[in-house]
BALOBA-1460 file (C-alpha; in Angstrom, 3 decimals):
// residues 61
<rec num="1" residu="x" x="-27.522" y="24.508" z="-47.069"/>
<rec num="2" residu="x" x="-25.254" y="22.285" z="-48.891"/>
<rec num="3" residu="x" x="-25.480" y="21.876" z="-52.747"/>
<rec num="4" residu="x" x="-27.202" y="18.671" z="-53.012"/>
<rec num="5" residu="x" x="-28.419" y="18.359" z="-56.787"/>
<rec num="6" residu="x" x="-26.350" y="18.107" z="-59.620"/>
<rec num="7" residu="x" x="-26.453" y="19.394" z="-62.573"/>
<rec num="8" residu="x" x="-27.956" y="17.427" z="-65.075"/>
<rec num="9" residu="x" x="-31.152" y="17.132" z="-62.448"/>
<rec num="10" residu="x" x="-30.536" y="20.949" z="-61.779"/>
<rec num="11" residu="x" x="-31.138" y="21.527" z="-65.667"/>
<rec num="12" residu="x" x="-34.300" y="19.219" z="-65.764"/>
<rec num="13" residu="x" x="-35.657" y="20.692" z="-62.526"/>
<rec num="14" residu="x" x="-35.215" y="24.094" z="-63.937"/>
<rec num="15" residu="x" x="-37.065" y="23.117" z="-67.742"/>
<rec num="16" residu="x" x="-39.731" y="21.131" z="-65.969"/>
<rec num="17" residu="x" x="-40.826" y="23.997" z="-63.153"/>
<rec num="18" residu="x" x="-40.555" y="26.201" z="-66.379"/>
<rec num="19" residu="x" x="-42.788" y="23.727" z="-68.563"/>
<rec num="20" residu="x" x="-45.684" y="23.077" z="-65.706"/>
<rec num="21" residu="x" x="-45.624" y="26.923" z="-64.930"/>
<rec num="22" residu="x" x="-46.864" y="28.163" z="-68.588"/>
<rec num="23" residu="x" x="-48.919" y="25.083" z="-68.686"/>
<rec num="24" residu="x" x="-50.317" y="26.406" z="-65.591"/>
<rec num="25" residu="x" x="-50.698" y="29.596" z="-67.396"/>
<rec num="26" residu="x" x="-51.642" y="28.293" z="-70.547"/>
<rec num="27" residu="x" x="-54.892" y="26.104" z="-69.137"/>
<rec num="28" residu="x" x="-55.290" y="29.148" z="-66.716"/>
<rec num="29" residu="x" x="-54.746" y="26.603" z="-64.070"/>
<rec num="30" residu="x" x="-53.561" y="27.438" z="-60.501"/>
<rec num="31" residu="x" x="-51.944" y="24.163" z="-61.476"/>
<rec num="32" residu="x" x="-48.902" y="26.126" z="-62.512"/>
<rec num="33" residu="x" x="-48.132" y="27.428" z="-59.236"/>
<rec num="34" residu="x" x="-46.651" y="23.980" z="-58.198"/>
<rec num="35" residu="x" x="-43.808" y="24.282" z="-61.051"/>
<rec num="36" residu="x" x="-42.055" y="26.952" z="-58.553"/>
<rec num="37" residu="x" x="-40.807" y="24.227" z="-56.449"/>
<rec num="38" residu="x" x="-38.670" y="22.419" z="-58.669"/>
<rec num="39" residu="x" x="-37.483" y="25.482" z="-60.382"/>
<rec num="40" residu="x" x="-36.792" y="26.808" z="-57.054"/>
<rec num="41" residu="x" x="-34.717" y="23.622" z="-56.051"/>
<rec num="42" residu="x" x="-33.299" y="23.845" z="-59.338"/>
<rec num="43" residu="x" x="-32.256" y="27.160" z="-58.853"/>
<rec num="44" residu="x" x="-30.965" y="26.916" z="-55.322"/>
<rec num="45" residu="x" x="-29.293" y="23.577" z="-56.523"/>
<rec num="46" residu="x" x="-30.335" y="22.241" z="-52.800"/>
<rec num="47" residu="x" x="-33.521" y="19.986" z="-52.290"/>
<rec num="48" residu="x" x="-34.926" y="19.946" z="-48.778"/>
<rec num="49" residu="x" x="-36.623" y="15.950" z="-49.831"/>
<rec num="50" residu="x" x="-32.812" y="15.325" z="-50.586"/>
<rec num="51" residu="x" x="-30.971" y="16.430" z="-47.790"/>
<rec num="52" residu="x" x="-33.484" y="14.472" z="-45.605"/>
<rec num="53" residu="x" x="-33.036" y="11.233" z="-47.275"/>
<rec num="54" residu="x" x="-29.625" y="11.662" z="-47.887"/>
<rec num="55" residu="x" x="-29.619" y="11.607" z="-51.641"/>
<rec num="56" residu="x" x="-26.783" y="14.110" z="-52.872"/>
<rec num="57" residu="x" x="-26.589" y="14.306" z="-56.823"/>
<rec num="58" residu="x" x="-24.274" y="16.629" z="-56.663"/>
<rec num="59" residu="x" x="-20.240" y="16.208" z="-57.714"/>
<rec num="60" residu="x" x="-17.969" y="15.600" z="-55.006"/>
<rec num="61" residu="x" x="-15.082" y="17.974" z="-55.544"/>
């Protein structure tokens, strides 16, 4: 898996699976559950959606 998401999307994936899991939790929601995937993707700084469309956000070093 090759770092595909940069970070400036890394640090909005990680706030917005943070944000929709406590709303989740909030509204008592099983909602909430679907915020682990970007915080996941945030957190593993690869996207599997990404790497299959060839989208890389990521800096080139």
């Amino acid at each position: 898996m090759q770092c595909n998401v940069g970070q400036t999307e890394r640090i909005i994936r990680i706030v917005a699976g943070a944000l929709i899991i406590a709303a989740g939790v909030l509204f008592g929601s099983w909602w909430g559950v679907i915020g682990l995937l970007p915080l996941a993707t945030g957190l593993m700084r690869w996207c599997p959606a990404w790497s299959i469309l060839g989208i890389n956000t990521a800096k080139i070093s």
